[in-house]
N, C-alpha and C positions, 0 to 999 in steps of 0.2 A: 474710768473703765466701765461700773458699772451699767453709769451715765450713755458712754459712748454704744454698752451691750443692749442696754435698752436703747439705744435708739438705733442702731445694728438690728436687733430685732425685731423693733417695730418696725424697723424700716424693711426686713426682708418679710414682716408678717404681710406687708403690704403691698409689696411685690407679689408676692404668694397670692393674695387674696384677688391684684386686679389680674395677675396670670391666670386662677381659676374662674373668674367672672369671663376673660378673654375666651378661654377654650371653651366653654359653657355657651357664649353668645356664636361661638362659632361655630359649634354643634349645632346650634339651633340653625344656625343660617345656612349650611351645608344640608341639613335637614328640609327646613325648607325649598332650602334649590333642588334638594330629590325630589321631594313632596311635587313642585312646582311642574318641573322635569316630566313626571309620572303623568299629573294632571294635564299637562299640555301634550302630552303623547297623546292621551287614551282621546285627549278632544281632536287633535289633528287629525287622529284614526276614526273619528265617527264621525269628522267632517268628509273625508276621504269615502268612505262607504254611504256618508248620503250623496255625495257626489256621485258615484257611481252608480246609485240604484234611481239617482235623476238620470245620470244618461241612458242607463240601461229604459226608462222610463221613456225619454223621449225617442230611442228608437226604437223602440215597441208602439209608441205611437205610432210613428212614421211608416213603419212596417203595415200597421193596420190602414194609414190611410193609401197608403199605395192598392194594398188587395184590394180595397171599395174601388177606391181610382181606375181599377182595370178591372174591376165590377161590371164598373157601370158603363164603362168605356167597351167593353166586348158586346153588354146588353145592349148598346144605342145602336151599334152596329149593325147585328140582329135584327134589329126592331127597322134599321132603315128597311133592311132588304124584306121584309115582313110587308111593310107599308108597299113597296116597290110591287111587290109582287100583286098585293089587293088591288092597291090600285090597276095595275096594266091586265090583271084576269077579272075583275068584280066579281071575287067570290074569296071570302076569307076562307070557303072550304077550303077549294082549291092551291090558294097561297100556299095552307100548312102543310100541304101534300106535298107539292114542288119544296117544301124549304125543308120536309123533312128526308124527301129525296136526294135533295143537293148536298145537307149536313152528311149524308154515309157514305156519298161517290163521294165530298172531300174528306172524310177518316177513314177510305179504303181506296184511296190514290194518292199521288202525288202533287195535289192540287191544291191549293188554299181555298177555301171559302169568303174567306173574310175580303171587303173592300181594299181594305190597307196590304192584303198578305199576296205576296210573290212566290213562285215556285221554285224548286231546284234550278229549273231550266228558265230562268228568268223573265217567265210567262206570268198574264194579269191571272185573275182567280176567276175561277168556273163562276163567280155571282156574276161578275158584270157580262161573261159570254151567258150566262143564261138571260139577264135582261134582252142582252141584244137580242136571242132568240126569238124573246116573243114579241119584240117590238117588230120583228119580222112579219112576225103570223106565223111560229112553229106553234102548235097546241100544247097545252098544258102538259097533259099526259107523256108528249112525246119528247120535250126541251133535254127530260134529262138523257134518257137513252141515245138520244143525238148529241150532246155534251161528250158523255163516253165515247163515242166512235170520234169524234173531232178531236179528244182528247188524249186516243191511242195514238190517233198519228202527228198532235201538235208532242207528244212525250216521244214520238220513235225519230222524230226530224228536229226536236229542242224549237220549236217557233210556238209564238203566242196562241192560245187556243183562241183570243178573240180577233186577231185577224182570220183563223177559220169561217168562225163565227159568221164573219164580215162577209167572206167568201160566198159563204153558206146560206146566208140569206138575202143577200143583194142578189142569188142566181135564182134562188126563189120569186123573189119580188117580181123578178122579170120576165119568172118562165119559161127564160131560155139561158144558155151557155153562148157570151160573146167571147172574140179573140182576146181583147184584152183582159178577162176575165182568166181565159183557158191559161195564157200566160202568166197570170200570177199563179194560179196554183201550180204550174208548172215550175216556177222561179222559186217555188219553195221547197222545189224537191217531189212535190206529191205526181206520183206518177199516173195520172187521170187521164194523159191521153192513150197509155196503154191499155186502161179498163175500158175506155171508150171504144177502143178498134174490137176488144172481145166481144161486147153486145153488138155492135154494127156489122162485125164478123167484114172487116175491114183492114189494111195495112195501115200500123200509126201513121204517115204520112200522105192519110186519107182524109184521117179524123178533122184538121183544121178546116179543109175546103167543105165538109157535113158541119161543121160551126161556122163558117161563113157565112152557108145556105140555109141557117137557123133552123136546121134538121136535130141539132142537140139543145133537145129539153133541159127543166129541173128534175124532173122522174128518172132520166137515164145518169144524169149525175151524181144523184141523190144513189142511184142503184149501185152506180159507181164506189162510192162510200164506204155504202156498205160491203160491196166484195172486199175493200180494203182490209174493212176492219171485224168482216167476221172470222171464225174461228178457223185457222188457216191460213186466212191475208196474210199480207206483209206487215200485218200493225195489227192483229187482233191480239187482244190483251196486255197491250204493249204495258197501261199503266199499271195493271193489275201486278204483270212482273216485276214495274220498277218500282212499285210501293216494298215492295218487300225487301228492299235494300235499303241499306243504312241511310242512307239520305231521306228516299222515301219512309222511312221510319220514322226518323225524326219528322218529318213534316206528319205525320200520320198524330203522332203524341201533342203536337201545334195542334192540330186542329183537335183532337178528342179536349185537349184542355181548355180551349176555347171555349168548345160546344157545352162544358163543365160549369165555366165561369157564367155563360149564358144562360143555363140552368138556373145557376143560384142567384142570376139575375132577374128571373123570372120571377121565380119564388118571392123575390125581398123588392119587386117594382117599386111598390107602394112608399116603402121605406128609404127609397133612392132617388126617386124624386121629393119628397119631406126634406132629404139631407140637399 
């Protein structure tokens, strides 16, 4: 018995003793796996956050090269119609007069300035009808205040100011007013042969057989024009009113942003051609 109590008892001291080494090494290992658990949290989590502040990083980059991108893209623009202009007047004076004229008739119309920019009315932009002006022979001085009147009645009729333009200085070039001339502005609506019969003091279907007879000038056209579109015509200020509607607003905010970016295009030249 005793034999049997001693070995009953070593043998339960033994069980006892690898039971407590069992829960001890189990402790430890549950401990560990929290330990491990914790540790691989907090890494997952500041993997997670450099992740993030990589991507927050690259499109912060991205952000930044796009602003230069349309930088430098607004300034090249600029700078064509800059060239454009010295060249066709030979005088950098003069250029900056005309572009600084054109920049405010396009931020207080509904016109674009830019090459690339269309208008509400799905017209080219007052720079290429100002090229054409002077490739005509309108004078420096005069392009842009003739842009405004071609530009009240291309905005009162929705047609291209530079088919105006067209009009406008192909009748120049010539001198005079032919039929098929008098027909297109008439086919766009512009009512010319009725300004024509008031100076001739004539009935409108007078006016054609005194354009046959090359009795109508560019002077009496050009005069023409102008009754349209001064104050009281049937087109004076036409764009002036339609800038100030929501369309025209927004194109008004286009172009001051433009003219913005071109600024700080200006300023940072040096450092945009480097990049």
């Amino acid at each position: 018995m005793n034999n049997d109590k001693g070995r009953l008892n070593y043998g339960v001291g033994l069980d006892n003793s690898q039971l407590r080494v069992g829960v001890a090494e189990s402790r430890r290992l549950l401990q560990g796996i929290g330990q491990t658990a914790v540790d691989e949290g907090a890494r997952i989590d500041d993997s997670f956050k450099r992740i993030g502040r990589t991507v927050a990083g690259v499109f912060a980059v991205s952000q930044i090269k796009d602003f230069i991108t349309h930088v430098a893209t607004v300034r090249g623009e600029f700078q064509q119609l800059e060239i454009a202009f010295k060249t066709m007047l030979g005088s950098a004076g003069q250029a900056d007069v005309l572009m600084t004229q054109l920049v405010k008739t396009a931020a207080t119309t509904p016109f674009g300035l830019k090459t690339a920019a269309t208008t509400p009315f799905g017209v080219s932009d007052i720079s290429n009808a100002a090229r054409q002006l002077l490739a005509y022979g309108v004078a420096a001085n005069d392009v842009n205040s003739t842009l405004i009147r071609l530009g009240d009645i291309a905005a009162g009729l929705s047609i291209p100011i530079n088919d105006l333009a067209y009009l406008y200085g192909t009748t120049m070039v010539q001198g005079r007013l032919y039929t098929q001339d008098l027909n297109q502005f008439l086919g766009r609506g512009i009512p010319l042969m009725e300004e024509l019969a008031k100076q001739f003091g004539v009935a409108e279907n007078q006016v054609k057989q005194l354009v046959e007879d090359g009795k109508v000038g560019f002077p009496e056209v050009q005069k023409a024009i102008e009754n349209l579109t001064n104050e009281g015509g049937k087109f004076g200020g036409l764009m002036e009113a339609q800038s100030k509607t929501i369309t025209g607003q927004i194109s008004n905010i286009e172009d001051a942003i433009d003219t913005m970016f071109n600024a700080i295009g200006q300023s940072q030249e040096g450092v945009i051609n480097t990049s």
